[in-house]
C-alpha positions, 0 to 999 in steps of 0.5 A: 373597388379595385385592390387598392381600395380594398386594402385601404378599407381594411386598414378603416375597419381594422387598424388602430384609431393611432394608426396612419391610413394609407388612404389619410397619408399628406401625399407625394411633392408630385402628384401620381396616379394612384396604383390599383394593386398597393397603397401608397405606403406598400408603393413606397416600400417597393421603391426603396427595396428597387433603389440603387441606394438599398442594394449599395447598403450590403457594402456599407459598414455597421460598426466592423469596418469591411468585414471580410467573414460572411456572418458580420452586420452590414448596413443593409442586415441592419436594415433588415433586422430593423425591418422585422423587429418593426413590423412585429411591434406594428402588427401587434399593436394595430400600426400601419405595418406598410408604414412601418416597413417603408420608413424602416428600409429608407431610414439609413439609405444617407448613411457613409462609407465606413459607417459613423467614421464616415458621418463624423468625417463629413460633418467636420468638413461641411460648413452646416455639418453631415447628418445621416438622417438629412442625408437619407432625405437627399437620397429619396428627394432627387439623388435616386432618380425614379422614371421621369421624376427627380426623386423616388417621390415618396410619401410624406409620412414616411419621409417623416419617419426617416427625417425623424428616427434618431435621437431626441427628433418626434415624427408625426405618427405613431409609426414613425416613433416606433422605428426609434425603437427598432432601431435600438433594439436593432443595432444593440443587441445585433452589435453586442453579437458580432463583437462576440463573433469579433472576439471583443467581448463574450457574453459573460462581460455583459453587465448583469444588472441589464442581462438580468433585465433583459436575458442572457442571449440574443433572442431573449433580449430581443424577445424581451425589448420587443414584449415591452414595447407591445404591452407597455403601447396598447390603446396608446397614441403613441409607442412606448417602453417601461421606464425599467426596460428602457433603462437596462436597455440604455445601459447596454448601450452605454456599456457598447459605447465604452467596450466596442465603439471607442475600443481601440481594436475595433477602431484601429483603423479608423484614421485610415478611413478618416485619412481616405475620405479627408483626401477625396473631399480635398480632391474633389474640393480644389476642382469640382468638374472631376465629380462624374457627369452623371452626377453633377447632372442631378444638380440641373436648373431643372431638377426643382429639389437641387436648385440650392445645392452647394460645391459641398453638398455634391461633394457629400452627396458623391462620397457619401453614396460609396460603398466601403469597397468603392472609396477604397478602390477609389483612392487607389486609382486616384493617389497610388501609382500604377504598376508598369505593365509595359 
């Protein structure tokens, strides 16, 4: 047996009877020889990790919009933060932490400039509407060419996962339901810190009735959320928390909403954004050969996944890959006159 064989064995004789093998997985839309070293969910962690996508989400806003302070959110130490919270649940629990990883470093690789500002602005102006979680599927189908093939050519269990981590969707495994969870966990407790960080609240402004539940700092909420997870999905097929935790965790979510999201400090220039990105669809919109070559070569009669791309999709599919920093510089290039340099 080679390596890969070896790991794939070990995940036979150790893992969960929930959990999905690698051995097990639906496969590739192209079929790959098959590597010797890593199963083909570590295969498609690494694809992500070496994508263009992943590197460009440093710069991509989580909820403070280009921060300029080196200790803020991105998108990328969302990512991250994601990542790790997930893993822990899919050691404990006996899941396919390969699994896991991959779907948890993919998930957000559609998401906008400007964070859900971004989303929001796109899904008004496409005709069937802007889901980031759709986007992050374009993303690793054909807009991340990897080698000769259109796509990064991932598998299809991870790109249930990605399709699948938010909202009321249901992936397919059980490992997918559990980055539903992480991601939560996530992106509550790290917002409520760097609106602390910000100014905008102080941890004293938390609801008690939920801090109580959960604990009074970061970690203890972490450590909290997390435990609960675990004890709560042992020999279960599917990922699960108490109806008591996922209460106060939902509070703390509904109390960001109100105090951070739709603050008005922290959304002060938000119709800036809005104004920038409506004006760079509406350029591209009245003429599409200004999108570059490069990326109106992804949408050739050749490519099998783009075939029934619109004028809208690849206007979204340019846009939506910028950085916070690019769209910017962007706009100034194209809108605002130069300085005479004679």
């Amino acid at each position: 047996m080679n390596y890969r064989e070896k790991a794939e064995r070990m995940e036979e004789l150790y893992l969960s009877p929930y959990a999905c093998k690698s051995s097990q997985t639906k496969g590739r839309l192209e079929d790959e020889i098959e590597c010797d070293v890593r199963t083909a969910f570590q295969r498609d962690r690494d694809r992500v990790i070496h994508s263009k996508a992943f590197r460009r989400l440093k710069h991509k806003t989580q909820v403070y919009i280009a921060p300029k302070k080196d200790h803020y959110r991105t998108r990328l130490t969302h990512t991250l933060e994601v990542a790790q919270i997930a893993r822990t649940m899919a050691k404990a629990l006996r899941l396919n932490d390969s699994l896991v990883e991959a779907i948890a470093l993919a998930h957000d690789l559609g998401h906008t400039p400007f964070g859900h500002i971004g989303e929001k602005v796109l899904n008004s102006l496409h005709s069937k509407g802007f889901r980031h979680y759709e986007q992050s599927i374009r993303v690793v189908e054909f807009l991340e060419p990897h080698g000769h093939l259109w796509g990064m050519n991932l598998t299809h269990e991870v790109k249930d996962g990605i399709r699948n981590h938010t909202g009321n969707l249901k992936g397919e495994t059980a490992e997918a339901a559990l980055i539903k969870y992480a991601d939560r966990i996530a992106y509550i407790n790290h917002d409520i810190d760097d609106s602390i960080r910000a100014g905008i609240l102080e941890e004293s402004d938390l609801p008690k009735e939920y801090t109580e539940v959960l604990g009074h700092s970061h970690g203890e909420r972490i450590n909290t959320l997390v435990l609960d997870v675990i004890r709560n999905s042992e020999d279960k097929a599917e990922p699960i928390m108490s109806q008591r935790i996922n209460q106060a965790m939902m509070g703390l979510r509904s109390f960001l909403f109100q105090e951070v999201y739709d603050n008005k400090n922290v959304r002060t220039d938000q119709p800036k954004a809005e104004f920038v990105l409506y004006n760079l669809y509406e350029y591209y919109r009245k003429d599409l050969k200004r999108l570059p070559e490069a990326h109106l070569a992804l949408y050739s009669p050749k490519n099998p996944y783009a075939k029934d791309a619109s004028d809208e999709d690849k206007i979204c599919d340019y846009i939506a890959g910028m950085t916070d920093g690019y769209v910017v510089n962007l706009f100034k290039e194209l809108f605002l006159p130069k300085e005479w340099n004679a």
